[in-house]
N, C-alpha and C positions, 0 to 999 in steps of 0.2 A: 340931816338924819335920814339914814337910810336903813325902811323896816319890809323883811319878808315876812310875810304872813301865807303860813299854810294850812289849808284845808285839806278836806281829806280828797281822794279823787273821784268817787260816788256822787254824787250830788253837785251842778252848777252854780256857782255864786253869781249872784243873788241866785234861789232855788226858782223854778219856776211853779212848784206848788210845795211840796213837804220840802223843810230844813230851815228848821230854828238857828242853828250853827250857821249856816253860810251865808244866811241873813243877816245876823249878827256881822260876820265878817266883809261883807256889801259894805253895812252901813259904816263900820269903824273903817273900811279903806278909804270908802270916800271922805268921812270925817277931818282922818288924816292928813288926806291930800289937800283938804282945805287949811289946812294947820301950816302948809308948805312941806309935810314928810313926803318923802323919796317912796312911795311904796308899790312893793309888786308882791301880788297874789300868787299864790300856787297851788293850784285847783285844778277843774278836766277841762278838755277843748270844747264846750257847751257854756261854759260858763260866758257871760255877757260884761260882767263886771267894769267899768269904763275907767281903770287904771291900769299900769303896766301887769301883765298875766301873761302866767307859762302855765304847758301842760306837758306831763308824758305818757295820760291816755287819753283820748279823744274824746269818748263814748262816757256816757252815765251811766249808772248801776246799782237801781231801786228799784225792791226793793235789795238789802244785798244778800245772797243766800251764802247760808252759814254751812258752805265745804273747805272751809281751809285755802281756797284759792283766795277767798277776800282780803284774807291778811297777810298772804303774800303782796298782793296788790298792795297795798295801806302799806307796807314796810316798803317795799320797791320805789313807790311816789316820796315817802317820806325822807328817803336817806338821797332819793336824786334831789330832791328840792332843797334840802338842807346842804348838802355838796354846793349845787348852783348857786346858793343863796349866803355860802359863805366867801365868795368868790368878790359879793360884790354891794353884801347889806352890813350893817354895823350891831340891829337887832335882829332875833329871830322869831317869830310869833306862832307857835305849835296850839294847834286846837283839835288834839288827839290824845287819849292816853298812846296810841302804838310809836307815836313820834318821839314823846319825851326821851326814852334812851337814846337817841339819835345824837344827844345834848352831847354823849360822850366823844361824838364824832368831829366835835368844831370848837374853836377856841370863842367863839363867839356870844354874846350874852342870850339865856332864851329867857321868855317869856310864855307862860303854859294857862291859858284860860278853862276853868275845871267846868266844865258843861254839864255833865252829870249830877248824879245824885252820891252820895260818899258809899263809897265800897272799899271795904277794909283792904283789900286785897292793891287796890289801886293805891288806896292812904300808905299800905306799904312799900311800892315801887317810890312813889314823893319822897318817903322817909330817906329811901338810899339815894337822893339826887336832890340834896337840899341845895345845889347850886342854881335849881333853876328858881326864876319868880314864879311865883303862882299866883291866880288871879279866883278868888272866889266870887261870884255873883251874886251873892247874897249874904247878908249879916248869918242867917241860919245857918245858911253850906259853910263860913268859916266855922260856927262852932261844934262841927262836926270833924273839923280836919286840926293836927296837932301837929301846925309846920312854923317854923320857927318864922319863914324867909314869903310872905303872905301880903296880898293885897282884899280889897274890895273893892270889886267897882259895880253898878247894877249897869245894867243894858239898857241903851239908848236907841230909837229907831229915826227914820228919816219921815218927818210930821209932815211934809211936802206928798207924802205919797197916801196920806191916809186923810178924807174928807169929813168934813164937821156936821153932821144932820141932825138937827134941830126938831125936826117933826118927823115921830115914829111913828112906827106901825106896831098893831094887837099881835105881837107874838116875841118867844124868845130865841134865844140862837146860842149852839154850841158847835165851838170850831175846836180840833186836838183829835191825833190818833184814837180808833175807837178799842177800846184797850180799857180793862178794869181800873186800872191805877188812874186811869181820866177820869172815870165816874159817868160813863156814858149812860150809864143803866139809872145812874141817879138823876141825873138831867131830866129823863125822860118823866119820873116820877115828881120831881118839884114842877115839872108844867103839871101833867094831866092833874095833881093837887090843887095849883091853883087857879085852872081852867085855862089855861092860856095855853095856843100851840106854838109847837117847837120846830125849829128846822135847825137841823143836825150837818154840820162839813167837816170830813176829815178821811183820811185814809185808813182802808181796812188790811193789816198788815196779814200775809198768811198766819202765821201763831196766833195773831187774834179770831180767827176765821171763826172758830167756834164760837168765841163771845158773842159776835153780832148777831149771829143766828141763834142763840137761845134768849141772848139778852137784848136784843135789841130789835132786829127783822120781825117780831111778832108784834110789835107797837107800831111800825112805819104803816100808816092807811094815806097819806097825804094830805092830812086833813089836821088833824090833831097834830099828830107828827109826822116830820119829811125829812126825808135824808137826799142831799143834794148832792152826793159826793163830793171829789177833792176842790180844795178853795185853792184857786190863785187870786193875785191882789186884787184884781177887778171884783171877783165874788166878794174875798172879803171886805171890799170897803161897801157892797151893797148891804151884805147876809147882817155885816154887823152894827155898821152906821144906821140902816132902818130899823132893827130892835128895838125893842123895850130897852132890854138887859141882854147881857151874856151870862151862862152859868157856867159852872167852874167848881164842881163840885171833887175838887179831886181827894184819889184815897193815897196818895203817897206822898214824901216831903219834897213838893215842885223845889228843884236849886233856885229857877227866875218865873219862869212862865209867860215869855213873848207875848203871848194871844190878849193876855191882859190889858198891857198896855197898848196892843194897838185896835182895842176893844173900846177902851178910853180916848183912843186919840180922834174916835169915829163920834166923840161924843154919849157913850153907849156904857152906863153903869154895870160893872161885874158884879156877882153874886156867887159869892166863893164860903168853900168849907175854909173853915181855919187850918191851914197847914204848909211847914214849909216855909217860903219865900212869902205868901199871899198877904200877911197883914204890913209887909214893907213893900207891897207894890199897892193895893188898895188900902188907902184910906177911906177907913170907917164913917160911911155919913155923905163925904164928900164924893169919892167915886164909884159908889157901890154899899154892900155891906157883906161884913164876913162873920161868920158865924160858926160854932161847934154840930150845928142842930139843925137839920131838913129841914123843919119844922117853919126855925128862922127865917129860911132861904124863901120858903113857901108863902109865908104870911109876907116878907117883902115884897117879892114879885106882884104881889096882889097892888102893892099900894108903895109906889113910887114916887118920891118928889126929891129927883134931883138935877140941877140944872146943867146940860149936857155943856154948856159953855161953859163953866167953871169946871167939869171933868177936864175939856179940854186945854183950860187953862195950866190945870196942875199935872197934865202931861208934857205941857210944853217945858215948862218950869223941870221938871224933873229928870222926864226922860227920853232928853232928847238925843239925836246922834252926836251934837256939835260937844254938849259936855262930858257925854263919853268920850269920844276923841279927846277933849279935853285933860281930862286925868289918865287916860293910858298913853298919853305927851307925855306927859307930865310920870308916869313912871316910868318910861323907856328912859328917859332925860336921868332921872334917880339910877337906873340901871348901869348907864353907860359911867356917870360921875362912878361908880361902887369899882366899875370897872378899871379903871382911869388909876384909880388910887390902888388898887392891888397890884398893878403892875409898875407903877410910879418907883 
């Protein structure tokens, strides 16, 4: 079996700090490749990725500013990658909505992983291109979307690269763009509630500029709370492995939410609003707790008894890279048989 997977050209696979996406797509190539699949990435000339990769721009571009040249870009990568990739793959693996009309371009099976959150407008492009599979990440994000031709798979990471710690340290940690829809501003208020400091990682995109300065920049003293700027993986297996908890108090319906699980796989109980993805990636009691109510979130943090070995157990179990690769085998295989028999 031989599978292209395309990213977009913005961002290096694996990322070297921000991109949930290309992370995701590291881990399921390598997965793959452990499976014995054929595959090659198509990504920019930064990317490190240690399976077969092409590129046709060199250079990264984050964050991406929104003049209309980017999606020239994004269409230009995507119809050359899909061209090369018909030439010589049997599946196609598109993790863009700009890609999927591409589909029209190749007789070849795709495959479309919905990373997003449901946007009518996108649910409508799917409607008129029920040839492609679609892959939701989450029981929630299917029941948002009304596509006949639908998968589920949740997101697995590589447990090899995230450390187990055992013995924490008095404070919390919040990793995720600083952006309202994250709950940054909530973060900060379920620490100072329940006495415990915060130290804050993630990127400040220009559009949120203003957030962080009215909501957030007036809390950083370094004390209480600290903001460390951008995490790559060495930060975060320190920022989140010696935590208490991670909080997670998001305001919008996360489709998966990464940070979760590999918040858990450091050992390190989340502490999330109910919404979204969050009650099918943390189990209640066991690795964290999720709740409706700050309130909840706040009297938790207080008083913690969960054992970071059994979080990391029920990461292993769940969400790992190997059983992701696993079931997206296992539908490329379903895809290609569908294929087989329409042309039989």
């Amino acid at each position: 079996m031989r599978v292209a997977i395309v990213a977009s050209p913005f961002i290096p696979v694996p990322p070297k700090e921000y991109g949930g996406t290309e992370l995701f797509i590291a881990d399921l190539a390598h997965g793959l490749e452990a499976l014995g699949v054929d595959v090659t990435v198509y990504a920019n000339g930064e990317s490190t990725i240690e399976v077969t990769k092409r590129w046709l721009f060199p250079n990264s571009q984050w964050p991406i500013k929104d003049d209309g040249y980017a999606q020239l870009k994004e269409i230009e990568h995507a119809t050359w990658a899909i061209r090369d990739a018909s030439d010589a793959c049997d599946i196609v693996h598109v993790n863009t909505a700009m890609a999927i009309p591409c589909s029209r371009l190749s007789r070849l099976p795709f495959a479309y992983t919905i990373h997003h959150p449901t946007e009518r407008r996108l649910s409508e492009l799917y409607l008129r291109m029920p040839e492609v599979h679609y892959v939701c990440i989450s029981n929630d994000q299917r029941k948002r979307e009304s596509l006949p031709n639908i998968s589920i798979i949740h997101h697995g990471i590589d447990l090899s690269k995230y450390q187990l710690r055992t013995d924490k340290q008095h404070y919390l940690s919040f990793i995720g763009r600083i952006a309202p829809i994250k709950g940054t501003h909530l973060a900060i208020e379920i620490a100072k509630r329940a006495g415990i400091p915060l130290k804050i990682a993630g990127e400040i995109q220009p559009i949120f500029r203003d957030y962080f300065e009215e909501k957030v920049r007036p809390h950083i003293d370094g004390k209480c709370v600290e903001y460390i700027g951008r995490a790559d993986l060495a930060t975060k297996n320190e920022l989140l492995g010696d935590s208490m908890a991670m909080l997670f108090p998001i305001q919008w319906n996360e489709p998966f939410g990464l940070v979760m699980v590999e918040a858990m796989a450091c050992g390190t109980p989340v502490l999330a609003l109910r919404a979204g993805s969050v009650p099918e990636i943390v189990k209640d009691g066991v690795c964290g707790y999720v709740s409706r109510r700050i309130d909840d979130l706040v009297r938790h943090a207080r008083d913690l008894h969960i054992s970071p070995i059994e979080i990391r157990r029920y990461v292993e179990e769940h969400f790992s890279k190997e059983r992701m690769a696993r079931e997206y085998h296992a539908l490329y295989g379903r895809m290609l048989s569908r294929e087989l028999s329409h042309t039989a």
